[in-house]
Structure formats: C-alpha cells, structure tokens
N, C-alpha and C positions, 0 to 999 in steps of 0.2 A: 636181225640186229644182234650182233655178236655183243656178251656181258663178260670185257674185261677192265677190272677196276683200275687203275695204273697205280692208285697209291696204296698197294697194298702193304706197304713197309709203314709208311702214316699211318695207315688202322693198325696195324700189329703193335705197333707203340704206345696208343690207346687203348691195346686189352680189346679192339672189338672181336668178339667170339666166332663170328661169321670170317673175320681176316682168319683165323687162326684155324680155321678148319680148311679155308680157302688153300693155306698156305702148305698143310699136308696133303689135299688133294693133289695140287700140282706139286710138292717137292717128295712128297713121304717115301715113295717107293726108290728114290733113288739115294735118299737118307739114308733107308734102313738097308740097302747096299753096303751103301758107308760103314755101318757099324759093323755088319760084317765081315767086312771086308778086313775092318780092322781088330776085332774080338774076337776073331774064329781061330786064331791061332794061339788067345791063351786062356778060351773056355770055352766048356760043351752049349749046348743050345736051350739049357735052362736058365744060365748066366747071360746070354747073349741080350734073350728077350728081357731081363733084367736091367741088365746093359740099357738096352733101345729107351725102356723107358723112364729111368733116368735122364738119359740124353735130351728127350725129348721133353721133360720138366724142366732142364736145365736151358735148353732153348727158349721154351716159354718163358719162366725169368729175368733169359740175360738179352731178351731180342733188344729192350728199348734201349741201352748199353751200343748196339749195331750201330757204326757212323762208315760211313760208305766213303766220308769225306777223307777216312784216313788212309785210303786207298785200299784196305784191305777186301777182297771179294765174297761177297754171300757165301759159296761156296768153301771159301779157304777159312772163313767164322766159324764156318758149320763142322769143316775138320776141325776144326781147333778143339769145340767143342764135344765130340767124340771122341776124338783122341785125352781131353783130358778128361772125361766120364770113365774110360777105360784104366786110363794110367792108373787114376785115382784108387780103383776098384784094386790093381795088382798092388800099390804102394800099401792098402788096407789089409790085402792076405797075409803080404810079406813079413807086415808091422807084428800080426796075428801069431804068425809062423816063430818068430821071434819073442814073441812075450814081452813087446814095448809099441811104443806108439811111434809114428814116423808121419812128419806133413806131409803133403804131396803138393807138387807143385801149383799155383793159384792161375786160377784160370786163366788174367791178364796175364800172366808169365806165359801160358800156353800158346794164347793167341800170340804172342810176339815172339814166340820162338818159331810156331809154324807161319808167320807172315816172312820171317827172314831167313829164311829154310827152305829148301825142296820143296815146292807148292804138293797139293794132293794129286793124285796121278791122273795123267790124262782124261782117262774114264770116265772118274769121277767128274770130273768141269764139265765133260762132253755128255753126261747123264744130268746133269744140273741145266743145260742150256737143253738138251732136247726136252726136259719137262717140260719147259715155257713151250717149245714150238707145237709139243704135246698138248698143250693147254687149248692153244689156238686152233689147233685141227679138231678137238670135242667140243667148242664154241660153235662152231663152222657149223660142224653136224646137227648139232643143233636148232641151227637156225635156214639150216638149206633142206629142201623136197629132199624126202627119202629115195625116188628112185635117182634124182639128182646125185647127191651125193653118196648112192652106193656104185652109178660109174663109176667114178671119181677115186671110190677105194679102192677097187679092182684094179684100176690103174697103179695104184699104188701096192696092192698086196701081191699081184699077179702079174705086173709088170708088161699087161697087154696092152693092144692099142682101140682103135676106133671101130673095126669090126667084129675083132673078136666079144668087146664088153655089147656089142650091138646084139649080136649074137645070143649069149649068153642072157642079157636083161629083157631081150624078145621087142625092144625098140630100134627106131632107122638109125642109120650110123650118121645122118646128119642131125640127127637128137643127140644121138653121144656127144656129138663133138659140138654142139652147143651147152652142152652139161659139164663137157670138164672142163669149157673157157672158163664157164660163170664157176664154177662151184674153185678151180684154180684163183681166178680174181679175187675171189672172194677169201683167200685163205694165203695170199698174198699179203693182204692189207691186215689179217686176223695175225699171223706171225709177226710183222714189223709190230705191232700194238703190243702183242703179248710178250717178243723180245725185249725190247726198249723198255717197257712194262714194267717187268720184273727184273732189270738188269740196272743195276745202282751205280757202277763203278765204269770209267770209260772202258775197262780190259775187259768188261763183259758184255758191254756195246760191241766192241769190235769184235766180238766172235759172230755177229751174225754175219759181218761182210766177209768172212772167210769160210761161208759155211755151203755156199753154195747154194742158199735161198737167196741170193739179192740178182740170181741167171736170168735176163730176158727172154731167153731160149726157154720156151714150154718145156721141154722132154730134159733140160739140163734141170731144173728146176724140179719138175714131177720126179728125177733119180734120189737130185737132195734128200729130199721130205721123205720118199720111200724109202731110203738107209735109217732115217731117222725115225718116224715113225714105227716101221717095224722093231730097231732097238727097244723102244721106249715100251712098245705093248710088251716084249720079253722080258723087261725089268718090271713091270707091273703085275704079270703074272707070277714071278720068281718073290716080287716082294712086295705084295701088292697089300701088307695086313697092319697098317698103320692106322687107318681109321681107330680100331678097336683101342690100340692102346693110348688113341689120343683122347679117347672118350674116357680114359681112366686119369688123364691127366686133371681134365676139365672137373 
C-alpha cells in the first residue's frame, strides 16, 4: 500500500511537522537547485547556504499565505520566494556599501512581479513535477518485493528488456515480465496519486498529460519515468543536503 497523503498543503497550513519534513523530502533537492541557481552568481558558497536557509524559514512562515486559487503555481511561489531572499540580501550589502539603509522589495511585490514576468525556467517546473513522480516511484519501492521491483529498476536505469534483467537477476524471463507488468501497474496508479497529489493549480495538472506518463504503450511509458527518474536521482545527489538545514529551521 503506497503512503501518499494528498493534502499535503492542508497540513503544511496547520504547522503539522511531519507535512513539513514531507514537503522537503519530496521538494528540497530541487529547491536548493533553485537557490543556486539563482545566488551562485552574486556569492560564494558560504552566502549561498546562508541564502538556502533563510529561504527555507521564509517558506515555512509564508506557506499558509500559499492560495493556489490565485492561479499562481507552487513552483513559481517558491521562485518568488528565493528570488526575494536573495534580492533582499544584495539590497542589505548595497545599503551597507553605502552607509544608509534601503527597503527591499516586500515579498507580496515579489510574488507578483514573478507571477507576471517570465515564469522560472523550464528546469526548474520540470525538476518540481518530476519530485512528485519521484515520490511515487520510493512509495512503489517501498511497498513492492524486492526482487520485484529491482527488475523493474534495471528496466529503467539500464534500459534493458525481458532477458537480459532475466539474466542478470538469475530468474525466468516469464517472471520478469510478470514483475514489470505488476510493479509498472502499480506505479502507474502511485504517479497519478502523487501528481494530482501535489499539484494545486490546473497548469500543474496538466503537466502530467504532457509528460509522457499517461502512454498506454508499456515501453513508451517505461522511457518517460526513465528520463525522469534518472534526472531526479542526479538532482538529489548534486543537492541532496536539505534535510540538515531543515532541522535547523525547526
């Protein structure tokens, strides 16, 4: 039985602690992308991590503020919200530099300059939707027979078929290929949950019918998830250290 809560945004509004660790397991690594992505070019990586953890206090605070109703997307809050942790930080040196004080723009100004602006770049949406389907394939694993679902990843990390993973897992290849129906089935049904799941706004609904998870075709389907999944484990291993600084938030 796959454990995806669907109201994760309901708990996060409530302060429950378990949402909010929930919510960096599956978003953090691709956050703290984010901040890099956008800090790295006006400070070293002392400020950075400084930077991140800021951002991610200021998250905490501003989530129950989050209304999905105003069409603005998860994603494009979350830039808003880095982007104005960083701004803030250059408008503070600047002020420093100068020997006077200077406001920096107010967050609600942020957010609505980035909701009516250039959204955040592809990447990044495309790093925010594959955590969710990311989420849904370590549910799966979770709850599926080990050697089950290590055909099933071979398929996808190695992009073989039915005799080779036979082969190699030292089982009959009509066990493989009863292994990837069910452990595919099953992570089918884990993706739509955890897409829709965590997707608040209709523009972030519709990214899964463009994603090439909604294929009836097995093998167009197993391609999907293997672009994606393989992205998601290099973004987690590249930024994978939000846990720690979330525990300093808490």
């Amino acid at each position: 039985m796959i454990s995806i809560n669907t109201d994760l945004l309901g708990r996060l509004k409530k302060a429950d602690a378990s949402a909010w660790y929930e919510m960096w397991e599956v978003f953090g690594p691709s956050i703290e992308r984010l901040i890099g992505s956008i800090a790295s070019r006006y400070f070293g990586q002392e400020t950075i991590k400084d930077v991140s953890q800021e951002t991610l206090a200021r998250v905490y605070q501003e989530i129950g503020k989050f209304d999905p109703k105003r069409g603005v997307k998860f994603s494009t809050w979350l830039y808003a919200i880095a982007k104005h942790v960083v701004y803030s930080e250059l408008t503070s040196r600047s002020a420093q530099k100068r020997g006077g004080g200077s406001k920096p723009m107010s967050l609600d100004d942020t957010i609505f300059e980035v909701s009516t602006s250039a959204p955040p770049d592809d990447e990044f949406e495309m790093a925010v939707f594959r955590a969710k389907v990311y989420r849904a394939l370590k549910e799966v694993e979770k709850s599926a027979d080990f050697t089950e679902f290590e055909c099933y990843r071979m398929r996808l990390t190695r992009g073989v078929q039915g005799k080779e993973i036979a082969d190699m897992m030292g089982v009959s290849e009509a066990s493989v290929s009863r292994y990837l129906k069910r452990v595919r089935n099953q992570i089918r049904e884990a993706v739509k949950v955890a897409v829709m799941g965590y997707s608040w706004t209709d523009d972030e609904k519709d990214q899964f019918n463009g994603s090439g998870l909604t294929s009836a075709d097995d093998d167009a389907f197993d391609d999907a998830l293997s672009d994606i999944y393989l992205k998601d484990e290099q973004t987690r291993r590249d930024y994978g250290k939000l846990q720690k600084t979330a525990a300093t938030v808490r």
